[in-house]
C-alpha positions in Angstrom: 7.6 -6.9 -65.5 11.0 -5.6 -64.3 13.7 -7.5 -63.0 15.2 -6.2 -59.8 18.8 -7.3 -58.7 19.0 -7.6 -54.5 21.2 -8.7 -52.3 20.0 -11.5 -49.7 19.8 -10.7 -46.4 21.1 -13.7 -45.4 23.7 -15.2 -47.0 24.8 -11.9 -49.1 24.0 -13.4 -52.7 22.6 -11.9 -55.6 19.4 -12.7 -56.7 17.1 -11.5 -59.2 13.3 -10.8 -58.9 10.9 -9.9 -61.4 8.7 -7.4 -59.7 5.2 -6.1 -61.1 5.4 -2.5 -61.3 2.0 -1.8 -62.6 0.8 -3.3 -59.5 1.6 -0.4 -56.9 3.4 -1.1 -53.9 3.5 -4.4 -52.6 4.5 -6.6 -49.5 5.4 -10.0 -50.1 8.0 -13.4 -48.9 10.0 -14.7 -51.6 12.4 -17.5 -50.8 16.0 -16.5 -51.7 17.2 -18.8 -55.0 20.3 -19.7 -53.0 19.4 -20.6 -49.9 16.1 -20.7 -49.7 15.3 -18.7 -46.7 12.5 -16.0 -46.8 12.8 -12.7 -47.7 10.9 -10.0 -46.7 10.5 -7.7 -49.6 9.0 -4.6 -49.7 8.5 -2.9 -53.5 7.2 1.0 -54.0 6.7 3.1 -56.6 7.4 6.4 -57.0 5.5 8.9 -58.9 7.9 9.1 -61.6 7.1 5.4 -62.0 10.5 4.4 -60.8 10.5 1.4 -58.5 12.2 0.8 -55.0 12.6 -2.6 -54.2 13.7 -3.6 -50.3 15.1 -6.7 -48.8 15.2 -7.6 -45.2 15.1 -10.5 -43.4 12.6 -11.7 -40.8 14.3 -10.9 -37.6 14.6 -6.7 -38.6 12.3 -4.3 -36.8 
């Protein structure tokens, strides 16, 4: 498990998440720990093994 540090798309907090690397890439909502609106976050892993977490809200295309 690796914790990943993000900025929230809403209200421009930092929050942590503890993302599953060994999982491969994933899609998921997690509600932000401040105030609690979903996130979109997007996680990827590169073939070095490093990991690229993104954070958007619902409204971006």
């Amino acid at each position: 498990m690796d914790f990943v540090d993000i900025a929230c798309p809403y209200c421009g907090e930092t929050i942590q998440l503890a993302v599953d690397g060994s999982a491969g890439a994933q899609r998921y909502v997690e509600d932000c720990q401040v105030c609690c609106r979903p996130i979109e976050v997007a996680v990827d892993v590169g073939a070095d093994g490093d990991l690229s977490v993104r954070a958007r809200d619902g409204n971006e295309a």
